[in-house]
C-alpha positions in Angstrom: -147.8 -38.8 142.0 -150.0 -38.1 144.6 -150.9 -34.9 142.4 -150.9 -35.2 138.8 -148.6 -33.1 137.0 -147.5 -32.5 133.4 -149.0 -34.9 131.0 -151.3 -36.8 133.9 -154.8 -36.9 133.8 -156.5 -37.9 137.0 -159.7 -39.7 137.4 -161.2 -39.8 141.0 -162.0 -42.4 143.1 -165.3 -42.0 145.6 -164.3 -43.6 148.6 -163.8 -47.6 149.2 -165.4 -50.4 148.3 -166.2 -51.9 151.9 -164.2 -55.1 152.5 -167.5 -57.6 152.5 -165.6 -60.5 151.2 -164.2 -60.8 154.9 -167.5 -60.8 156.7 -168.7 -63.4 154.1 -170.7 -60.7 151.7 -169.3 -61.3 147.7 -170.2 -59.2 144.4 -172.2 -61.4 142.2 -173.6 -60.6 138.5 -177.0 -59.9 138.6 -180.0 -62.2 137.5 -180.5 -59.7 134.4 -177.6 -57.5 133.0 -179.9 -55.8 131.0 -181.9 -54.5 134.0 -179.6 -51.2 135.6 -178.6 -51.4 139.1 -180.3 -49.0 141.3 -178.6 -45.8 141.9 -177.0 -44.4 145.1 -175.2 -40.8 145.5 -172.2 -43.1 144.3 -173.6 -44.1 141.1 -174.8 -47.5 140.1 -175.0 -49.8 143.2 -173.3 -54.0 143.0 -175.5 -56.7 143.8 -173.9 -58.6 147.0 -174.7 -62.0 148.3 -173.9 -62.9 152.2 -172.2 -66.5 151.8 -171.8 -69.2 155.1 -169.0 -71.8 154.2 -169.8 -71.7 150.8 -173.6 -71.3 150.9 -175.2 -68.6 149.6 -178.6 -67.2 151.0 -181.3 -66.9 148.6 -181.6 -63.4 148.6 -179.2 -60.9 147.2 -179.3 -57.2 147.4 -178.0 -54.5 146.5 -175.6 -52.0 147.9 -172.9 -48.6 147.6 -170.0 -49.6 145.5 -167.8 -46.8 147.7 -169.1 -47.1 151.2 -168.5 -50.1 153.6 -170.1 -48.1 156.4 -174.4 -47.8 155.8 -173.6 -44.8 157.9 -172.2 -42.9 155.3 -174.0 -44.3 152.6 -177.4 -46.4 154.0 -178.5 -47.8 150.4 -180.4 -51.0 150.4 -182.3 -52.8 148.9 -183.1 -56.7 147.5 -182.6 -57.7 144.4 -186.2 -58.7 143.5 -187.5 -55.9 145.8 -190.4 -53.8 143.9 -190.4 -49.8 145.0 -193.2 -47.3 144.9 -193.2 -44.6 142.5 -193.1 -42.6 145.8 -190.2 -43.8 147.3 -187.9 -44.0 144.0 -188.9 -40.0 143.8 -187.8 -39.6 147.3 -184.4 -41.5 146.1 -183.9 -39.7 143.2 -183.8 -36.3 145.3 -181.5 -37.3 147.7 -179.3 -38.5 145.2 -179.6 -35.2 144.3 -178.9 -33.6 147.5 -176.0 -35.3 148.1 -173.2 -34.3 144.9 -171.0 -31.4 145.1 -172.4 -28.7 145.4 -170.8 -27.3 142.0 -170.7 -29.0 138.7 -167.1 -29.5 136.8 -168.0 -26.3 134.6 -168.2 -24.1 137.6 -165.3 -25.9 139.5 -163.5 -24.7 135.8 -164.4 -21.1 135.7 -163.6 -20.7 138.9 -160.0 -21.8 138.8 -159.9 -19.8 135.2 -160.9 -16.6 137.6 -158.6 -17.7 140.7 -155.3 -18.0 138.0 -155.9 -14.2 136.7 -156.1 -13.1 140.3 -153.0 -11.5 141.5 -150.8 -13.2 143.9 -151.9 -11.2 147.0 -155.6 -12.0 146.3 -155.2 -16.1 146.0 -156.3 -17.4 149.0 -157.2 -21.1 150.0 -159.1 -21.7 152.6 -158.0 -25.0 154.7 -160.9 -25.3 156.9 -163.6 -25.7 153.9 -160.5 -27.3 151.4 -161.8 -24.6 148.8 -160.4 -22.0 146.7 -161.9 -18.8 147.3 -162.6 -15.8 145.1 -163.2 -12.3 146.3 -166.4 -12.5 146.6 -166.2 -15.9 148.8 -163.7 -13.6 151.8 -166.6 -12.7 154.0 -168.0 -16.4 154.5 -164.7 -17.4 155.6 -163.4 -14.3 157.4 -163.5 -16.4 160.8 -161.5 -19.7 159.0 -158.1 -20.4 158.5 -157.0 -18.9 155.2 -153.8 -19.9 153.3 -153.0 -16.6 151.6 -150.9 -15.7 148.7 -151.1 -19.3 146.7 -148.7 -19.6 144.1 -148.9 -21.8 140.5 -147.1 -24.2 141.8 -148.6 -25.2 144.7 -152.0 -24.9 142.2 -150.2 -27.9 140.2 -149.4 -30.1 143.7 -152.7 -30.3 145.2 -152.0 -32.8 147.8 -149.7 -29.8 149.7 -152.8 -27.8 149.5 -155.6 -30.3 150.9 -155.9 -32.4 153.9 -156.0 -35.6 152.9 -159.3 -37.6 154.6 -158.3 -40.9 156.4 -161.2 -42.8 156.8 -161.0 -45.8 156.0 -164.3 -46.8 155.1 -165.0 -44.2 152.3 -162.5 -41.9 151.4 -158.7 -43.3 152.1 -156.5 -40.8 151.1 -153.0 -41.6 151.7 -150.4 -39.7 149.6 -147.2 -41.5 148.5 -143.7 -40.6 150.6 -141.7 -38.3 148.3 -139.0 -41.5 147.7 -142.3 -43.7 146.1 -143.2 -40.5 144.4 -140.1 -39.3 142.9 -139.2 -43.1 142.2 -142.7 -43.6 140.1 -141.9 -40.7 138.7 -138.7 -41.2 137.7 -139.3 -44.7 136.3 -142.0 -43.6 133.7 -139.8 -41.5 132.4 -137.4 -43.5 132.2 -139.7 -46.9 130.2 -140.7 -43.8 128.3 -144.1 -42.6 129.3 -145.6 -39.5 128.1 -148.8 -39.5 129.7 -150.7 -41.2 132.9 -154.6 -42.0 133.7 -153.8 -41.6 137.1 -157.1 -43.3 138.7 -157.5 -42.6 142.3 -156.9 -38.9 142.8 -159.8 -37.7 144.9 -160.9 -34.0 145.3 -159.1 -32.5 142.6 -162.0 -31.1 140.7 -161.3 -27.5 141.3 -157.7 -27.8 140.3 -157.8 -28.7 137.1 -159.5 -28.5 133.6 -162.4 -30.8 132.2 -159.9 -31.9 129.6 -157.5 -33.7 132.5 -160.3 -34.4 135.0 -163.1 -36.7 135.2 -164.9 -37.3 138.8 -164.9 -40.9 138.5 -166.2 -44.0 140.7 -163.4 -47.0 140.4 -165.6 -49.8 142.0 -168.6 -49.4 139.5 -167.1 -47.4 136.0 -169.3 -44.6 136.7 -168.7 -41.2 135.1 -169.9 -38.4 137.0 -170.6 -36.1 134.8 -172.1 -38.7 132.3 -171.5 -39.0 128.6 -168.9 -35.9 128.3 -166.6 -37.0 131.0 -166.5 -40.7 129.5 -165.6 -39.0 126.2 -162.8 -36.9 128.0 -161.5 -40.5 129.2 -161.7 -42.0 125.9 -160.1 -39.4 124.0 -156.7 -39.7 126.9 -156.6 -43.5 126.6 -156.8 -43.5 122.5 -154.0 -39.9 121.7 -151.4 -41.0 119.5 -153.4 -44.1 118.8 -153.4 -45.2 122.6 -148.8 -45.3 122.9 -146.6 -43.3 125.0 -149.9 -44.1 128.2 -149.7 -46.1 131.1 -152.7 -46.2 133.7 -151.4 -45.9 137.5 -154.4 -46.7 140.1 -153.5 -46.7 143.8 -157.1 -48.2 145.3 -158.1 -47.8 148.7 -157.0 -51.3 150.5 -160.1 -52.1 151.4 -161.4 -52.7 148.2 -162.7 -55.7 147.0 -160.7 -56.8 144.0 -163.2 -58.2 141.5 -165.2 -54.8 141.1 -162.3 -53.2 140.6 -160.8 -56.1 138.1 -164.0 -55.1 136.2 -163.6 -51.5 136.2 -159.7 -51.4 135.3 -161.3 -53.9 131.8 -163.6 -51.3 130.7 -160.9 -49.2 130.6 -158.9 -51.1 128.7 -161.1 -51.8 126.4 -161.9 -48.5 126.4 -157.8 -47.8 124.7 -158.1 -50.8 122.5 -160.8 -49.3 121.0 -158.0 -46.6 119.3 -156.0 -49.9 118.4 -155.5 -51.4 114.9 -156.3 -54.7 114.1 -152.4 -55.2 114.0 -151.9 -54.6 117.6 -154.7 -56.8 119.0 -152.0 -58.6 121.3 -151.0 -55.4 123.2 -151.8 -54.6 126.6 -152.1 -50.8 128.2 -149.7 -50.7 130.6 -151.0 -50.7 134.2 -149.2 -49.9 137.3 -152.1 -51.8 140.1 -150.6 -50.3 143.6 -151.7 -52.6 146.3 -150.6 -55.1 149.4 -148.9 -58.1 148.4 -150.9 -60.4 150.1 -154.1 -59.7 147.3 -150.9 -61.1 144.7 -153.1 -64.3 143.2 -156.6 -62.4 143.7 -154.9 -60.0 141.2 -153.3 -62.3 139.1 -156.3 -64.3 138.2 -158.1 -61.4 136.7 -154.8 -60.1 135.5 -152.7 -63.4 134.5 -150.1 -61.2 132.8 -149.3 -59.3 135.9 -146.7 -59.9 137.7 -145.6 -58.1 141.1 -142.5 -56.3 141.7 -140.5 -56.6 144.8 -140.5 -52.8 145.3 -141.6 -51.8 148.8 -144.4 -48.6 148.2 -144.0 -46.4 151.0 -147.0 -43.9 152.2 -146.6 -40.1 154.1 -149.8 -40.2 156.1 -150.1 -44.0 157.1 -149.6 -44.7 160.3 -148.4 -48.3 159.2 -146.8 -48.1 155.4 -144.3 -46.1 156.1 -140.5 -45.8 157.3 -139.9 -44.5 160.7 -140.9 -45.3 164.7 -144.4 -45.8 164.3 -144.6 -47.6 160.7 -143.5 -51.1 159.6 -140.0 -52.1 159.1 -141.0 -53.8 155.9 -144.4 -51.9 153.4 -146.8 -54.5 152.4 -147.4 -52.6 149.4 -146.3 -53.4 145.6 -147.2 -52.8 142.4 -148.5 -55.4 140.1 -148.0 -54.6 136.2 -147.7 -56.6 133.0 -144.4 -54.5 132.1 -141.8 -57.2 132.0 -140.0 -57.1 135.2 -136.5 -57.4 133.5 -137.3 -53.7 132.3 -138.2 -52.0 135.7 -134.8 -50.8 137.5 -135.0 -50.9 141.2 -133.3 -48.4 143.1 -129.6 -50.5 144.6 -129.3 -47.8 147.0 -132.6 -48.4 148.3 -131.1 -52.4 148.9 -132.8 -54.1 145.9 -130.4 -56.3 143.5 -130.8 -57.7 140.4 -131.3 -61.7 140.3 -129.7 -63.2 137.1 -131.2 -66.7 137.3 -135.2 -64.8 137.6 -134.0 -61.8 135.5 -135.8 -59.1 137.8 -134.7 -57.2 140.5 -135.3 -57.7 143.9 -135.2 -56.9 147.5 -132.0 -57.4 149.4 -133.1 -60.5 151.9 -135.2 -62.5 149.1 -133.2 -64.9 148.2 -133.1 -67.3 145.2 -134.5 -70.8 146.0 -132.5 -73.6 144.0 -135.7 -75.3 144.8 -138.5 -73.7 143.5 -136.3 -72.0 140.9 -137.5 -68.8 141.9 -137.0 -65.4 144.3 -139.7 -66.4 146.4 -139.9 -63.6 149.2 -143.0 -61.8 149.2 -142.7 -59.4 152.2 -138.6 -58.2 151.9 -137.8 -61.5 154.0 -135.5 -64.3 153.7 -138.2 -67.3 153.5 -137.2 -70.5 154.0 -138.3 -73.7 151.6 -140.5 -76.1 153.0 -140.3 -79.7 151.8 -143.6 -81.1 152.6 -145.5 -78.4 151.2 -142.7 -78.2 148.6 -142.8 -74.4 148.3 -140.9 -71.2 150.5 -143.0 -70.0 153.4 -142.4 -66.8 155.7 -139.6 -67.4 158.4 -142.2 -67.6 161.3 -144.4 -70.3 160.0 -144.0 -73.6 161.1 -145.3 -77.2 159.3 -148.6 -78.2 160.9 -148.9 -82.2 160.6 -152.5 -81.4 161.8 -153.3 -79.2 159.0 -150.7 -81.2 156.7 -149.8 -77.1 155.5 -147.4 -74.2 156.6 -148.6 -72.3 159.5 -148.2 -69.8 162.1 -147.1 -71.4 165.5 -150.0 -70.6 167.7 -152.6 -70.7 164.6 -156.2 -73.2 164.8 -156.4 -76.4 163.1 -160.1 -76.0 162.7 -159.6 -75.3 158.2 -158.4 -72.7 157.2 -160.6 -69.3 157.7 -160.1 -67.8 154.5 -159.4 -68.6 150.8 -162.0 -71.1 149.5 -165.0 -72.4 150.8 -165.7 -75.3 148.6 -162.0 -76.9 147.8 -160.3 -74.9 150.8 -157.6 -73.9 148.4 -156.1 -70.8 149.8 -155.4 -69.1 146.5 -158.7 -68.4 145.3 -162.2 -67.3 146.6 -165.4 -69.4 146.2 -166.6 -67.0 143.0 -164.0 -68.6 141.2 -163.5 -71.9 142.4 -163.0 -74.8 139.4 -165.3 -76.6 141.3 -168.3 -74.3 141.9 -170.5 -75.8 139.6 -170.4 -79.6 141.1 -170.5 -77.8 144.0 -174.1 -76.0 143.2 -175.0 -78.8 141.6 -174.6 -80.8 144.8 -176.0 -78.1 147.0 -179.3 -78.3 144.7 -179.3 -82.1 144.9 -179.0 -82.1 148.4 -181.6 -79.4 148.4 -184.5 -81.5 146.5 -183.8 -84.7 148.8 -184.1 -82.4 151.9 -187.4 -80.9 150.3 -188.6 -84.4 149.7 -188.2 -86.1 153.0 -189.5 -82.4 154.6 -192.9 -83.1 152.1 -192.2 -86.9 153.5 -193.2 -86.2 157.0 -195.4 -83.4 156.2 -197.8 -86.0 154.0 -197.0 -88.4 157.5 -197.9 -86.1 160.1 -201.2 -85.1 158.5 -201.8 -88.1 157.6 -201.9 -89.2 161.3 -203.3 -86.7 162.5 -206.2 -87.3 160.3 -206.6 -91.1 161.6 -206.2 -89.3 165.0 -209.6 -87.7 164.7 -211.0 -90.5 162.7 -210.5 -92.9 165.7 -211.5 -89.9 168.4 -214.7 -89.3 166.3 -215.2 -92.9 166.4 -215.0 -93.4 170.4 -217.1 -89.8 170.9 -219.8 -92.0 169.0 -219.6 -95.5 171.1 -219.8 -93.2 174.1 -223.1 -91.1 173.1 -224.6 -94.5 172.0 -223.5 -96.2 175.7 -224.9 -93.0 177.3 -228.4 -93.3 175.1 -228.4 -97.1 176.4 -228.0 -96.8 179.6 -230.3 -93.7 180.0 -233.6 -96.1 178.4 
């Protein structure tokens, strides 16, 4: 799957939504939904705030949905910032400047031309990661050209282009052929016809504007406006919206809520083709990502469930098999396909558990205790009384922190999860008590206002009977002095 084939469309992703929960920056709804968010090369910007143990400053601004890195993408700008009709000209241009270089329609006739070429005159060229025609040979006589290109390699992509590894705008990393031909094999076999494969970057001049739509994930923004959104539409709703699952692989550093968002419009988007009958269905999702985001995903998604199936990665210098990769993949998928219907592969050492009715890996073992499977990461964890759950092999009880820790961890709180409870499966955006919280904050706010205003009022005040008194003594004196003088 890391190219679409046969009955896949694929919907790209621009880059990564930079990882700003971790340096204390969240996504917050803006002030006015009605009022657009200002436009970046990206498409429509998200409105962050930069929280300090659960205190928000008062400004917000915005920023790229796709780029953590202001050097590949530099927008910003406040929230209740007001801009020149100079510089939003100056904006709009290099929003301008900055798309591909050809629209979908030309990335279309071109392939049309390059398919009725004969097989001596297909040529590829791997330094620019472009197709070329005949008339293109003499820009690129001095590049390395992949000659003779075949249909097939036309339909894989990914063994055509050089996937781009950084990891602050565009992660590419392409499935090893066991994930792929296992993901393959299993939507087949639930009985899949099509995918929206979302997260298939660079694939514009490989395929047709019916199966491609150059897509932003972190902010639902089409491209190639209105046309491309009806491409989409038309996909999710065929055969009144059965027979499709969507498949997204997001680039890890991601932050999950925009992309929670996102993945509901779409839905939406299928149950729009739905009849009032089947209201209660769901479009089947396949959400690829590391284990560890399980209950950030779960509370947008409380149907999902994750599967213990270890997703393994070619061009990852960590997720995958071999000397320089991990012994156990942090990455899963999360669906709301009922686990008792997804096979694991036994060869690959996953079994099926009777008592939770789902298969899973080898080492996770069922837990008489918490009545449950409770592995995350492909180890044997072991059940912890005092915290009265299972806990990772290496973690130790803390009687400091009264919680399951790492040996040589700090008992200064916990450094993520949430600020306001400290409840380590949930952020501050969604904490229960949030609004006691702000309500407190504000409180505490006014009272410091007052007694600021207090000794404001004080402080003038004596420094007014200061003078008073020094005006009164300057007088004495000059009367002494007059006096004295007759």
């Amino acid at each position: 799957m890391a190219a679409p084939r046969d009955g896949f469309e694929a919907v790209e992703a621009e880059g990564s939504a930079g990882c700003r929960g971790s340096s204390g920056m969240e996504v917050v709804l803006p002030s006015d939904p009605a009022v657009p968010a200002p436009l970046c090369p990206h498409g429509p910007t998200l409105l962050f705030v930069k929280v300090t143990q659960g205190k928000e400053e008062t400004r917000r601004f915005y920023a790229c949905s796709a780029c953590r890195d202001r050097k590949d993408c530099n927008f910003f700008q406040w929230e209740d910032e007001k801009l020149s009709g100079a510089r939003l000209a100056a904006r709009e241009a290099h929003n301008r400047r900055c798309q591909p270089p050809l629209s979908r329609r030309q990335c279309v006739e071109r392939y049309l031309k390059f398919i009725e070429l004969p097989l001596t005159q297909r040529k590829f060229c791997q330094r620019c990661q472009q197709l070329l025609l005949p008339d293109d040979w003499g820009q690129h006589s001095e590049h390395q050209v992949l000659g003779d290109v075949s249909i097939t390699q036309l339909r894989r992509p990914s063994q055509l282009l050089y996937p781009l590894e950084n990891k602050k705008t565009n992660a590419q990393y392409l499935f090893a052929d066991r994930s792929c031909q296992f993901l393959v094999d299993l939507l087949s076999a639930l009985g899949f016809r099509r995918v929206l494969c979302v997260g298939t970057p660079r694939y514009s001049q490989f395929y047709m504007e019916d199966s491609f739509c150059h897509y932003n994930m972190f902010n639902h923004h089409f491209f190639d406006g209105k046309t491309a959104l009806e491409v989409c539409r038309a996909f999710l709703q065929e055969d009144k919206g059965e027979g499709i699952i969507m498949v997204t692989d997001p680039p890890f550093g991601g932050l999950v809520e925009p992309l929670a968002i996102t993945f509901r419009k779409l839905i939406a988007m299928w149950k729009e083709g739905q009849s009032q009958d089947d209201s209660h269905k769901e479009l089947p999702i396949f959400w690829i990502f590391p284990y560890f985001f399980e209950s950030r995903i779960c509370q947008f998604f409380p149907s999902f469930r994750m599967l213990d199936y270890q997703v393994d990665y070619d061009n990852h210098a960590l997720y995958k098999h071999g000397k320089t990769g991990r012994k156990q993949s942090p990455v899963r998928i999360f669906t709301n396909i009922p686990p008792n219907k997804i096979i694991l592969p036994t060869e690959e050492g996953y079994r099926f558990c009777s008592l939770c009715q789902r298969y899973v890996s080898l080492e996770n073992q069922h837990c008489e205790h918490c009545n449950s499977c409770t592995s995350k990461d492909g180890r044997k964890w072991n059940h912890c009384f005092l915290c009265k759950k299972c806990v990772k092999p290496s973690w130790i009880h803390c009687s400091i922190c009264n919680h399951c820790a790492v040996p040589d961890h700090s008992c200064e709180g916990p450094k993520d999860g949430c600020f306001i409870c400290g409840e380590l499966d949930h952020k501050r955006s969604t904490c229960p008590n949030i609004a006691t919280s702000k309500r407190a904050n504000k409180a505490v706010g006014k009272q410091k206002q007052r007694k600021s205003n207090k000794m404001k009022m004080e402080t003038t005040k004596g420094q007014s009977m200061n003078h008073t008194s020094a005006t009164r003594r300057k007088k004495r004196r000059e009367r002494a002095h007059q006096y004295l003088g007759s």
